[in-house]
N, C-alpha and C positions, 0 to 999 in steps of 0.2 A: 298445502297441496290441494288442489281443485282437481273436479272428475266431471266430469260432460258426457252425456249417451251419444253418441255418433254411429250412425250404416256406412261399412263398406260395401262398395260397389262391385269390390273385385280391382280396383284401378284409382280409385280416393275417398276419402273421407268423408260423410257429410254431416254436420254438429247438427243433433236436433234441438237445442238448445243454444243459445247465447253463450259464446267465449267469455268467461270474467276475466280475463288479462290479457295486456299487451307487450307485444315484445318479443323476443326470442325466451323459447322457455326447453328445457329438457322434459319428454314426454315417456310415460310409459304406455305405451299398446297390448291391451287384453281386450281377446277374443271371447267373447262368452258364449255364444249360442247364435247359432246359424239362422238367417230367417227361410220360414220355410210361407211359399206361397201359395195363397187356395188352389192356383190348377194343381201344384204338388199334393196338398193337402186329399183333392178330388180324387187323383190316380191312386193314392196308397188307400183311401178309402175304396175304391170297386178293384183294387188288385185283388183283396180280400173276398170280393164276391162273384167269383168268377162264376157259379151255376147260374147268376142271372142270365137272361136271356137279352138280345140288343135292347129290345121295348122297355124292359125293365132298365134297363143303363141309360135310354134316352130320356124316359122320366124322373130318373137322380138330378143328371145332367141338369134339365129343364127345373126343379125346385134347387139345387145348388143357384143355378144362375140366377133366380126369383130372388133371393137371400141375398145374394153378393150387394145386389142393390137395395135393400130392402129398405134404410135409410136416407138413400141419396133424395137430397130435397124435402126431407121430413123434418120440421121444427120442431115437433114433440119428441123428437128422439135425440 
């Protein structure tokens, strides 16, 4: 038996690793855990604080989004 991490999209499968076999094979399908996405991740974080005021919301906002990239293009990291 072989097991491979794969994202469904809602509509197919995508292998994040390399298939070990070929051929026609009998599959079991388990769902482990949902992915959840930074903008998801952003809303449940300020649902939580609703006493801030916009300013304050628009300065989360603006360091979440610093972060998101905060990598892109960085060889030390």
């Amino acid at each position: 038996m072989y097991a491979i991490k794969a994202i469904y999209d809602g509509n197919s499968f995508n292998p994040e690793e390399p298939i070990p076999v070929k051929g026609k094979y009998e599959v079991v399908i388990t769902f482990t855990n949902p992915i959840i996405t930074k903008s998801t991740k952003r809303k449940r974080m300020l649902r939580y604080f609703g006493s801030w005021d916009e300013e304050d919301v628009k300065t989360i906002n603006e360091i979440v989004e610093e972060r998101i990239h905060f990598s892109t293009g960085r060889d030390e990291i």
